[in-house]
Every structure is written in C-alpha cells, then in structure tokens.
NUROKE-377875 format. One record per residue (C-alpha): residue in one letter; x, y, z. Coordinates in pm, whole numbers, plus 50000, padded with zeros to 5 digits. Last residue first. Layout:
N
+------+-------+-------+-------+
: code :    px :    py :    pz :
+------+-------+-------+-------+
:    A :     X :     Y :     Z :
...
+------+-------+-------+-------+
***
This chain:
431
+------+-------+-------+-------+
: code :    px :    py :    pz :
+------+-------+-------+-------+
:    X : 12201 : 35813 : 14394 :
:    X : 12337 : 35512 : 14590 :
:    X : 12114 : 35467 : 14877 :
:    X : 11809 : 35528 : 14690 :
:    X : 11876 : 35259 : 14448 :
:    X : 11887 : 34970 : 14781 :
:    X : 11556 : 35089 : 14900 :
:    X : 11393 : 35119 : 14570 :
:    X : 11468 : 34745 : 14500 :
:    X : 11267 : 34671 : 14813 :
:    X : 11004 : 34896 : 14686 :
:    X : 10991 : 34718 : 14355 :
:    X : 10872 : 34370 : 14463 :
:    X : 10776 : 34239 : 14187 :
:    X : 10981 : 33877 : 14284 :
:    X : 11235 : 33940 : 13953 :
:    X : 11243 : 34298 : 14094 :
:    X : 11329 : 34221 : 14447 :
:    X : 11596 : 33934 : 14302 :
:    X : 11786 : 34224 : 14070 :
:    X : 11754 : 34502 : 14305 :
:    X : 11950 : 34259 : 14582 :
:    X : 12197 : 34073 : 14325 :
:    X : 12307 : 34438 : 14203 :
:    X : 12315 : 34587 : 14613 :
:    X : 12517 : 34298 : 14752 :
:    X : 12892 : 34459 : 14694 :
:    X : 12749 : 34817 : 14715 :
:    X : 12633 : 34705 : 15082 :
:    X : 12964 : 34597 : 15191 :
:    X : 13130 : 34960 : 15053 :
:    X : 12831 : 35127 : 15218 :
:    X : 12925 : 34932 : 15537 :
:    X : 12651 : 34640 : 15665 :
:    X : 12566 : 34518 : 16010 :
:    X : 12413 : 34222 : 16036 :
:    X : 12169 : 34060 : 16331 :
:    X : 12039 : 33687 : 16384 :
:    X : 11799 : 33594 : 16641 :
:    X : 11821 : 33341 : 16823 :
:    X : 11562 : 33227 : 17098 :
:    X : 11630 : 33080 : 17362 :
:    X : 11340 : 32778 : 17579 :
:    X : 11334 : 32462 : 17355 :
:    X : 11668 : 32524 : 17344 :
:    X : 11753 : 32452 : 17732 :
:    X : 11576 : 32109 : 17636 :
:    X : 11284 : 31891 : 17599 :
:    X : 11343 : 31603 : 17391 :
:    X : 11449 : 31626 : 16967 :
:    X : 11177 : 31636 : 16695 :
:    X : 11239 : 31569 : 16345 :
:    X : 11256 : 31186 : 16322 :
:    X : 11162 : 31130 : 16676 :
:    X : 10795 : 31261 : 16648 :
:    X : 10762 : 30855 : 16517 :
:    X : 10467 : 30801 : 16757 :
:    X : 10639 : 30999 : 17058 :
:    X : 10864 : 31297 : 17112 :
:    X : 11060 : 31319 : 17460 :
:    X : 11003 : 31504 : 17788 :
:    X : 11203 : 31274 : 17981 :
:    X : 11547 : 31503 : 18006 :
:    X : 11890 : 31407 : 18053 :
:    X : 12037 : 31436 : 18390 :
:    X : 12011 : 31018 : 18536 :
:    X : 11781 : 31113 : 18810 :
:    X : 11382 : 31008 : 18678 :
:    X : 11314 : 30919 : 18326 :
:    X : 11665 : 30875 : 18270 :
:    X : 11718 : 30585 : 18499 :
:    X : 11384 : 30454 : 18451 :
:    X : 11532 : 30404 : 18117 :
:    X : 11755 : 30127 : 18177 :
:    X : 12119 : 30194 : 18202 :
:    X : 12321 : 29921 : 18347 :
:    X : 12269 : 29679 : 18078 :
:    X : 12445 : 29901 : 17809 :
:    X : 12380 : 30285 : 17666 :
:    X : 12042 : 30414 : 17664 :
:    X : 11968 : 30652 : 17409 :
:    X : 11693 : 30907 : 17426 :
:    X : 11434 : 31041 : 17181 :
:    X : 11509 : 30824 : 16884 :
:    X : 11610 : 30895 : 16485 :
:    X : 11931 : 30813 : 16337 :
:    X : 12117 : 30588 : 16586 :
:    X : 12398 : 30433 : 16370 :
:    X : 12646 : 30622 : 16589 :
:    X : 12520 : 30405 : 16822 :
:    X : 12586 : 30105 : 16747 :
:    X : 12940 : 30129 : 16783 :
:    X : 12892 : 30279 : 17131 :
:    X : 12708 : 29997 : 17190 :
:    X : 12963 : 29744 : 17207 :
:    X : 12923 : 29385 : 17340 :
:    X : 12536 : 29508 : 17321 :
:    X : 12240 : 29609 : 17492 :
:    X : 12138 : 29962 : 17314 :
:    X : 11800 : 30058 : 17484 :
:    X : 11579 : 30352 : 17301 :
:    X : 11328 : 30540 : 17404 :
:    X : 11117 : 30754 : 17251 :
:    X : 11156 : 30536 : 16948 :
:    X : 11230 : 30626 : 16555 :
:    X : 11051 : 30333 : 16394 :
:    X : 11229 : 30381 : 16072 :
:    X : 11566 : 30436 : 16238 :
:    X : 11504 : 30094 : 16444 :
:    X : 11419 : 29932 : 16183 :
:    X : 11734 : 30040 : 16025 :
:    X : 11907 : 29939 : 16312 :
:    X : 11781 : 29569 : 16383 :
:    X : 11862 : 29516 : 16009 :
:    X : 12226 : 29593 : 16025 :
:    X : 12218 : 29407 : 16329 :
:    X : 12197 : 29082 : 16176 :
:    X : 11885 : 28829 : 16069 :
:    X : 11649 : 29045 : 16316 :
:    X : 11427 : 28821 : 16493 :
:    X : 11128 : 29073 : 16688 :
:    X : 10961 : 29061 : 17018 :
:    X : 10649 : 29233 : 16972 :
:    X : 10395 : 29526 : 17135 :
:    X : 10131 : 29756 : 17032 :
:    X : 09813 : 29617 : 17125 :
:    X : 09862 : 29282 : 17329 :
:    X : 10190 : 29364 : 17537 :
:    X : 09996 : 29713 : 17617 :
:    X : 09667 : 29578 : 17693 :
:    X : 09819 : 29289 : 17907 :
:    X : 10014 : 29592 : 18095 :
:    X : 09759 : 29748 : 18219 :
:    X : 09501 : 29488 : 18279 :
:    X : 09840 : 29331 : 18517 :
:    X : 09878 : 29713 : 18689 :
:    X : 10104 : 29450 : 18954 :
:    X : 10238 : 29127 : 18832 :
:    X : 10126 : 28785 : 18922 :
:    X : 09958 : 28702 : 18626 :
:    X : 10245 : 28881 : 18394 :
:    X : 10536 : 28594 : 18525 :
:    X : 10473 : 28284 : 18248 :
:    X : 10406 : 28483 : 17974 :
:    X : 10686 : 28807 : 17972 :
:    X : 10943 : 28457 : 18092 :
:    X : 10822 : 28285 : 17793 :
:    X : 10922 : 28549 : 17532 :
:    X : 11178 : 28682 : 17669 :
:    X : 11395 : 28287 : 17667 :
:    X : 11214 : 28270 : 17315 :
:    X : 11386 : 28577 : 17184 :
:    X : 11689 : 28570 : 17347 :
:    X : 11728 : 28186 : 17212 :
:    X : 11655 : 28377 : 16867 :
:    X : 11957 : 28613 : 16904 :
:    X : 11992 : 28896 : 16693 :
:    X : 11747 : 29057 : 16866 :
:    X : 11452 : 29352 : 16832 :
:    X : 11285 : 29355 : 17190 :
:    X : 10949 : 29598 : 17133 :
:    X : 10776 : 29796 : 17400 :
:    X : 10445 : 30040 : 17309 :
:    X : 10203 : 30214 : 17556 :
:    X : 09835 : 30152 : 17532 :
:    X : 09703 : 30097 : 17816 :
:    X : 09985 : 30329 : 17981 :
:    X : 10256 : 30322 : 18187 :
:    X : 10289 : 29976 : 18277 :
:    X : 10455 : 29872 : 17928 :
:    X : 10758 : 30072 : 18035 :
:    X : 10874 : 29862 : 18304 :
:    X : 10738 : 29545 : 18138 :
:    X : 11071 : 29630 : 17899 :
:    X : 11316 : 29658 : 18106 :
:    X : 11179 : 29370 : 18353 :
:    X : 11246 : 29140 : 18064 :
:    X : 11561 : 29268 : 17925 :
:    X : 11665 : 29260 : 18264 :
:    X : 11580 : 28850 : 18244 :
:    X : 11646 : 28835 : 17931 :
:    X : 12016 : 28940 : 18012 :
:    X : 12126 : 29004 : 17663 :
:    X : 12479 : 28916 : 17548 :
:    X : 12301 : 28735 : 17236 :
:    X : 12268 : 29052 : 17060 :
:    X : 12009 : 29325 : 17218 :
:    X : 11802 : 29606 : 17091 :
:    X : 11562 : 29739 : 17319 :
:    X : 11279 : 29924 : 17235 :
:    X : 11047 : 30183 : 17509 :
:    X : 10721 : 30389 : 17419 :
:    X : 10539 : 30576 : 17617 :
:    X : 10177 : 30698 : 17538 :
:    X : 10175 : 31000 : 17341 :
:    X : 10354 : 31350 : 17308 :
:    X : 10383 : 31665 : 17067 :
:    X : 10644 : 31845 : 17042 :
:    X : 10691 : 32142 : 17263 :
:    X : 10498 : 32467 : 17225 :
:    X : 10537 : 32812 : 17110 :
:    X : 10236 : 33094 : 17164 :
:    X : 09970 : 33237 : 16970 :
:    X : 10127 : 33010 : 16659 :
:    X : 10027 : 32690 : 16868 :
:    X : 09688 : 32719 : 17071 :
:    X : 09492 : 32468 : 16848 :
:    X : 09786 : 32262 : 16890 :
:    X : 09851 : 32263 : 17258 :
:    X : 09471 : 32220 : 17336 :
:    X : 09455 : 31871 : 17120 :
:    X : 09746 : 31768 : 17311 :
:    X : 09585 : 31883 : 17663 :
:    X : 09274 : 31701 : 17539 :
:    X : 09488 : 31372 : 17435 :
:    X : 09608 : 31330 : 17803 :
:    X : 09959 : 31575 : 17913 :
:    X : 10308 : 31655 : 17908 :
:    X : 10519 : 31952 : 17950 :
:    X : 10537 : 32315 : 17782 :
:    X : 10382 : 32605 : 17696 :
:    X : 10582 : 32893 : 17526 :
:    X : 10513 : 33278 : 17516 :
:    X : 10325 : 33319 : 17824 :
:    X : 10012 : 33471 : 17979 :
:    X : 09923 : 33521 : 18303 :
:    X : 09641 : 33350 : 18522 :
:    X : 09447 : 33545 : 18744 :
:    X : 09279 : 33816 : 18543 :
:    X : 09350 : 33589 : 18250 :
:    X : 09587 : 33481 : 17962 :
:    X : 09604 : 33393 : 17635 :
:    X : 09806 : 33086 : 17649 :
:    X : 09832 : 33023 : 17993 :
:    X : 09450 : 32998 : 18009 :
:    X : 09374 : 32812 : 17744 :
:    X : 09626 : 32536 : 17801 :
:    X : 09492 : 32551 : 18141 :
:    X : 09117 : 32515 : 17995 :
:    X : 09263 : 32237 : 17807 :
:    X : 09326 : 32025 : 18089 :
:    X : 09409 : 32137 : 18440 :
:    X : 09359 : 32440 : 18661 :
:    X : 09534 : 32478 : 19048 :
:    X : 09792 : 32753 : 19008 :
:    X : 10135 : 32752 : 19048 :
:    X : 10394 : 33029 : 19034 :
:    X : 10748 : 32957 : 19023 :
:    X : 11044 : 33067 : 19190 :
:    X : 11333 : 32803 : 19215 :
:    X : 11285 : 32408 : 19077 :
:    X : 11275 : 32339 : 19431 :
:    X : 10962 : 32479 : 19491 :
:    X : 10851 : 32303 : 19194 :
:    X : 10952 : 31964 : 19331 :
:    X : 10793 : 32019 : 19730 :
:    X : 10414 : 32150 : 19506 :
:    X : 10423 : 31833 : 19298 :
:    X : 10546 : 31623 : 19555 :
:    X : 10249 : 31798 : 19817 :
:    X : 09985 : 31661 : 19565 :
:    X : 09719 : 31995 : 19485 :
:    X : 09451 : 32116 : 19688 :
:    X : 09097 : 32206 : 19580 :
:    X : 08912 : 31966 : 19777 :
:    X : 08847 : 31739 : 19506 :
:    X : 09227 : 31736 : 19360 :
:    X : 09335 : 32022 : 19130 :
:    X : 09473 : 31994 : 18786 :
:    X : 09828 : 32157 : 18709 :
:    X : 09957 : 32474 : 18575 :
:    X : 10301 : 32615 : 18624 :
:    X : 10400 : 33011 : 18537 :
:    X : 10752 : 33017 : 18499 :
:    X : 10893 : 33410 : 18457 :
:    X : 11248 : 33520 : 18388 :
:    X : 11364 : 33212 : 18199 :
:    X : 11759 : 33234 : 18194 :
:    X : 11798 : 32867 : 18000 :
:    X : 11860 : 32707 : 18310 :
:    X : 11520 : 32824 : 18450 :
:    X : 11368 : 32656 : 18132 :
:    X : 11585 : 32332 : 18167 :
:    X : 11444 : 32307 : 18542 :
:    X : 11117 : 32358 : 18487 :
:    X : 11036 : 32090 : 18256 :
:    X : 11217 : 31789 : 18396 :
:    X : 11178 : 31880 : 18738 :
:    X : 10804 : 31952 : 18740 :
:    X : 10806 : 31588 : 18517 :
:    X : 10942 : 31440 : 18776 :
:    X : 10698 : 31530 : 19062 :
:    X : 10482 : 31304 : 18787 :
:    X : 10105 : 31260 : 19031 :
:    X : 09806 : 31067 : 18855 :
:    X : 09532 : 31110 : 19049 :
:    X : 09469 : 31419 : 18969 :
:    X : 09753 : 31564 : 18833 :
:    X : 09947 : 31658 : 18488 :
:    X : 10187 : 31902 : 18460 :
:    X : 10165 : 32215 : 18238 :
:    X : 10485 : 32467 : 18256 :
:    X : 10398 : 32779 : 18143 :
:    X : 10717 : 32982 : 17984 :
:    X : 10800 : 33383 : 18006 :
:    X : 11065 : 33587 : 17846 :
:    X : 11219 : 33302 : 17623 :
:    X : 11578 : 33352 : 17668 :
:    X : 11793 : 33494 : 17428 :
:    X : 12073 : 33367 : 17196 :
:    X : 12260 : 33570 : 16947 :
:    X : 12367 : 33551 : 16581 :
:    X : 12561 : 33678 : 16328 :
:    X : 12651 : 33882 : 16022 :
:    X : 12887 : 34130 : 15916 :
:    X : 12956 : 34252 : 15542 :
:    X : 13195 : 34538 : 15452 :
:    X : 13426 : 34286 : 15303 :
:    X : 13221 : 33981 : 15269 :
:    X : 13034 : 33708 : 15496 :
:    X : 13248 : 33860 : 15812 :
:    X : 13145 : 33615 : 16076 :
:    X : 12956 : 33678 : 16406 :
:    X : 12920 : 33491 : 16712 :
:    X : 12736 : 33568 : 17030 :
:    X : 12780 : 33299 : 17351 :
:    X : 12482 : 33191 : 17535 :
:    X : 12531 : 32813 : 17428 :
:    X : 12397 : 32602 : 17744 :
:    X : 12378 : 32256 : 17643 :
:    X : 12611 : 32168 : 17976 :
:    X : 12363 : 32400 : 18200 :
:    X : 12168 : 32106 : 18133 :
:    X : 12318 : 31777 : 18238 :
:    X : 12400 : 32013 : 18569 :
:    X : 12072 : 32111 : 18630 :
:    X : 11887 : 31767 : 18598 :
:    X : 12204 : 31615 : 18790 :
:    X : 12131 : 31858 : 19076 :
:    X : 11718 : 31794 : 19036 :
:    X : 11744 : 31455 : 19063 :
:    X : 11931 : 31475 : 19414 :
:    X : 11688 : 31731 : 19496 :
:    X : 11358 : 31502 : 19390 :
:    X : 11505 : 31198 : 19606 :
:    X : 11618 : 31393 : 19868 :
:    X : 11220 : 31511 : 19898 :
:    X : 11142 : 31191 : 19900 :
:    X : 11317 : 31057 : 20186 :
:    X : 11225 : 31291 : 20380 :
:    X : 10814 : 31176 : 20308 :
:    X : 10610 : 31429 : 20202 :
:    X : 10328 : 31608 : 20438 :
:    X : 10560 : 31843 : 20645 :
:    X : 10724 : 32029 : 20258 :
:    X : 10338 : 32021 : 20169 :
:    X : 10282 : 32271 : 20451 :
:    X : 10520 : 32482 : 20299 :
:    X : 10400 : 32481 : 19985 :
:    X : 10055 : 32532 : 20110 :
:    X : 10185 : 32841 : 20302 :
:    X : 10364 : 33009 : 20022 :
:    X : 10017 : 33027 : 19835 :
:    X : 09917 : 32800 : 19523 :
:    X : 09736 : 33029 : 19279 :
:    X : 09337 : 32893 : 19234 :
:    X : 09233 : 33048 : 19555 :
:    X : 09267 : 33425 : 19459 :
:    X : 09013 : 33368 : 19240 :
:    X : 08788 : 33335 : 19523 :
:    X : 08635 : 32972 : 19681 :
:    X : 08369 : 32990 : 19939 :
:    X : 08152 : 32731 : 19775 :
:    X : 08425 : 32455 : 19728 :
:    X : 08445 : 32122 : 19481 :
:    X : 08120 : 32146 : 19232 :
:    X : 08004 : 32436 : 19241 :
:    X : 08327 : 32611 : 19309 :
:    X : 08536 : 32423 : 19047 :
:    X : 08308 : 32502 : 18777 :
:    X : 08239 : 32895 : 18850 :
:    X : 08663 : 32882 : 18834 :
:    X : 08635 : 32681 : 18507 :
:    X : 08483 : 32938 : 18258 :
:    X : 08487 : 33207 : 18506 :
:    X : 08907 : 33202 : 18425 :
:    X : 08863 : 33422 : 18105 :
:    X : 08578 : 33508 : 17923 :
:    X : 08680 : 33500 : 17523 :
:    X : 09014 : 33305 : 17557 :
:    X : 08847 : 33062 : 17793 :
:    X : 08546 : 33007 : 17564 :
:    X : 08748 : 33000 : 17231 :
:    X : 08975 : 32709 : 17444 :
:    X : 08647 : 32512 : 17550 :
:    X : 08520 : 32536 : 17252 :
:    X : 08833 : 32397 : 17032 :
:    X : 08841 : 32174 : 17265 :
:    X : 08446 : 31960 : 17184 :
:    X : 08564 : 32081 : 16798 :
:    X : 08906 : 31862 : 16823 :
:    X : 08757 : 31560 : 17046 :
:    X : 08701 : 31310 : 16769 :
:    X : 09026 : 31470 : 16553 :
:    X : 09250 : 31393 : 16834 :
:    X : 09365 : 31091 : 16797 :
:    X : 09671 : 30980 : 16978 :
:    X : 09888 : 30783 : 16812 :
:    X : 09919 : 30414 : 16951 :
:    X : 10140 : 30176 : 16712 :
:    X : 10226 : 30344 : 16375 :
:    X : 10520 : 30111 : 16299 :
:    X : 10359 : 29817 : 16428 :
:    X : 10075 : 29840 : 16242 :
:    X : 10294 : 29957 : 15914 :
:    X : 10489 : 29572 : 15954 :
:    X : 10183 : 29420 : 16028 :
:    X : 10008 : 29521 : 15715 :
:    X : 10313 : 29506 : 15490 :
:    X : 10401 : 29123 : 15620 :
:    X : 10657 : 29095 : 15818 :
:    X : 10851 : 28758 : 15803 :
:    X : 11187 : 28913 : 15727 :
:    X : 11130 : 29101 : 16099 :
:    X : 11098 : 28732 : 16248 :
:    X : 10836 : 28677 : 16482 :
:    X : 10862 : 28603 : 16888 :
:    X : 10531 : 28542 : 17039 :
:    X : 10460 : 28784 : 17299 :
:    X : 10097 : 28728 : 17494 :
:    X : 10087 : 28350 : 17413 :
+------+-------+-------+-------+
***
C-alpha cells in the first residue's frame, strides 16, 4: 500500500518529526559551488554566463541579445494559443484586483505626548527583479503572481530574469504574461548567476533592491547568500498541500485534491488529516488502486512514498493543532463549517475554504497569490504580497516643549548605554 491510513495518537516521535520536517531543501552541499558563482558574477559581470551561452547555444550572440526585444514579445503574442492568452488576462484582473485590496498608502500620525508627533508612511520599493523559472519547465503564473503585486504596490522599475531555451529564446507564455503584467524588462539568464546579476548588477543587467519569485535549490541558495545587499522573499521548497476533512468529505475530490499537488515535485508533500476513519480508508484505496494509470506516475509515487500520509485525528481539536504545528503552504478546510475552523488557522500559506475551492484555484485565477512559504516558513512568513514590495518608514516631529518632556529619560538611557554624545545632544538644546 502506497497510503496506509495511521492514527495521529499512534505517532511515534520519529515519525511524527519525519513528517513534520518532510522535504527541506538542502543547501549546505551546493553553498560554496554558489557562493562562486555569485562572487564571480559580482566581480566580472555578465561575461561569466554570456561567454557560456555563446559557446555553447549561439556564436553571433551580443549582450544586447540577452534583453528580450519588443519584437520577440510580439511574435510570442502569434505563437500562443487565444485561448491562453484569455486565460493569463482573466487571471491577471482578479490577481490585480485581490491586490490593490491590501493596498495601505495612507500616512498616519498620532500625538504620543504634548509636543510629540509620530508616524508612519508607506513607499514603494524603487526597483524589484522578478526571477521565474524556465527551461523546460514553463509557470506563466508565476510572472503574474510576482509582477503583478509589485506593479500594484507603485514599483517604478521590474527587471524579470528567466533561463533561456537552447536557441536562446524564451517560452512565448512567459514573454505574452509579462507583457501583460505592464512594462517590464526581461532578459534571458537563469539560476544563480541571475540572482547574481540582479543583485549587484551589470553592464546589461540592472540592479535592484528586492528579488523575488520562485526557483530550484541553487536559486534558493543564491537568494540567501545575496540577502542584506538586497531584500528577498521567503524562502521556498517543493509544494506542499493538507486537507482537513470530517466525514462530509468527498474522497473522491479529496482524492484528486490531493494527487493534484503531489505531481509537482518528487518530493512534494500532501497529507489528509480526518475525523472520519471510513474517509480514511475510502482515500486510501482509491490513491492505490487509480496511481498506475495516472500521468507523471514516478512523480507522484515518490511524493505519496516520501513525504506523504493519511492521518486519524480522534476530533478536530487535534486535526488543528497539528495542523498549526505543521504550518502548510496550503491548506484545504472541508467541513460542515469551515469558517469555524478557520479562525483556528494559526500558521499556513493559503486557506482554502470548502469543496469548491481546491488549490489549483488559487495557484492560478482565484486573486490571492501562489508565492507562499514552505517547510514550516508558515509560522513567520506570510505569501507574496503588495507588502513584500513598500517600505515604511516612520517620521516624528518634536516641539521644544515635547522634547523637554522626553529629554530626562533620553540623557538618562544614553548614559546608562555609554553613549555620552547622544546625551550631549539633548543637554545642548537646553543650555
């Protein structure tokens, strides 16, 4: 049996931490082998993977060839399929408006004492690099899903970065979503040596203050070694999905819900936590009886084998808090009342409400956003948002009557931390 239903009071330590820390990418193997590859591109620029590209993929290239030019998107525009390119601007309206909801541009301010004003205001990131993987994997979503909060958010300048086919061209989707996105700039580099680029920028390639967007366990290890030059997003794995379901389940949907997210990735994680044993078993056998004649079968057999279950929980009190301790990317609530649930919800990337709201629906048209934190990230990370991209600062203005009112507890703190020149500042005000 691939999924053999176990009771969660049955755990033992071992199996209940292997589950917990399912697949987390590991990039200490590969951390030196990037940390190269990033030094390199920060110390010579783009001739560390433009000389690559032309030995190996065209002879004639410039650096002029690795930006995307007007004509290429426009030739990718005759390539896709009509139906298609609905798809991505019917996604990208409910992208926008979900979005321009979390929008908070406003400036407060409060009086904290007499004489003392404080508050805060919200500005956009100046410029943000968008990475989006390629090759022959091709996510048109994921252009949507991190362009589209950015430009939202009052982003002047969106650089996008994304790894060439063979011949040097990238996937007309990816090229048809980020030209609907707005203006953008897209050039054809991938991996870390994108990361690299964007982050410290080249002749070719400009620099930015926050990289964003998904990407294999070299773009990850990238991100980090990168981070503090410029912002970044939380980190992200392989996919993870959980249901939790009483006995109004459909297995079947509950079924299909959760193979849907077990083909992403080898080692992607799906777990069914019910109330309801006959749910269980009823999963259970359809998950073994249908995966031979299912498509990306090696795919998903790795998934259901490594870092899968179908789990008994003796109420829903228990489903919950595993829940909370597991803290999903995903999370489905199939219930005679979610809503009750959850506000129980402590820690997952996004929520999905009821049988008619699997997660393909979000990953894709649905508004929220699919750029979510993985391997437990959920506990003090949130998904990809018009925040990731505004700043706020705070500001005060203080009267000499409003400073004269802080100025004892202000010499007396800068002092007690031997800091006498910040004291100084406050005395010399009042002599």
């Amino acid at each position: 049996m691939i999924l053999q239903p176990e009771r969660i009071d049955n755990l033992g330590p071992e199996q209940y931490e292997a589950i917990m820390k399912r697949s987390r990418i590991d990039i200490v193997s590969i951390y030196d082998r990037v940390r190269e590859i990033v030094h390199s591109v920060r110390d010579m620029g783009e001739g560390v993977f433009f000389d690559y590209y032309k030995e190996r993929y065209k002879p004639d290239m410039t650096l002029a060839d690795l930006e995307v030019k007007k004509s290429e998107i426009e030739s990718a525009y005759k390539k896709l399929e009509q139906k298609v390119i609905d798809a991505l601007s019917f996604a990208s309206k409910n992208i926008t408006k979900f979005h321009k909801a979390q929008l908070q541009t406003d400036m407060w301010m409060i009086d904290v004492a007499d004489g003392v004003l404080a508050g805060r205001m919200s500005v956009p990131i100046e410029r943000v690099g968008a990475y989006i993987p390629g090759g022959k994997a091709v996510y048109p979503s994921s252009v949507l899903m991190t362009i589209l909060p950015a430009r939202v958010a009052g982003v002047k300048e969106i650089v996008v970065c994304t790894p060439p086919n063979e011949d040097m061209t990238i996937n007309p989707a990816i090229l048809v979503a980020a030209d609907i996105c707005g203006p953008v700039r897209i050039f054809k580099v991938g991996g870390p040596w994108a990361i690299a680029a964007m982050a410290y920028g080249t002749k070719s390639i400009p620099g930015v203050d926050k990289i964003v967007g998904p990407g294999n366990k070299f773009v990850t290890a990238a991100k980090t070694l990168v981070f503090g030059e410029v912002g970044i997003d939380s980190p992200a794995g392989p996919s993870e999905g959980v249901i939790i379901s009483d006995d109004t389940g459909d297995a079947n949907l509950i079924t299909i819900d959760l193979l849907s997210q077990a083909e992403h990735d080898p080692d992607s994680a799906v777990l069914l936590i019910t109330t309801s044993e006959k749910l269980a078993l009823k999963v259970s056998d359809i998950v073994n009886t249908s995966i031979e004649k299912l498509h990306r079968k090696d795919i998903l057999l790795s998934s259901l084998k490594k870092h899968s279950s179908i789990l008994i929980a003796k109420d829903m009190e228990q489903a919950v808090a595993f829940v909370n301790d597991y803290a999903p990317e995903h999370l489905e609530i199939i219930t005679t009342d979610p809503f009750f649930l959850l506000k129980k919800i402590k820690n997952a990337g996004s929520i999905f409400l009821g049988p008619y709201s699997p997660i393909p629906a979000g990953d894709y048209a649905s508004g929220t956003n699919h750029v979510l934190p993985t391997a437990r990230a959920a506990r003090m990370f949130s998904g990809l948002s018009v925040d990731d991209f505004i700043k706020k600062p705070t500001f005060q203005y203080v009267s000499k009557e409003g400073l004269s009112s802080l100025k004892d507890a202000v010499i007396t703190l800068a002092e007690a931390e031997g800091l006498f020149l910040h004291a100084e500042s406050i005395k010399a005000r009042f002599r």
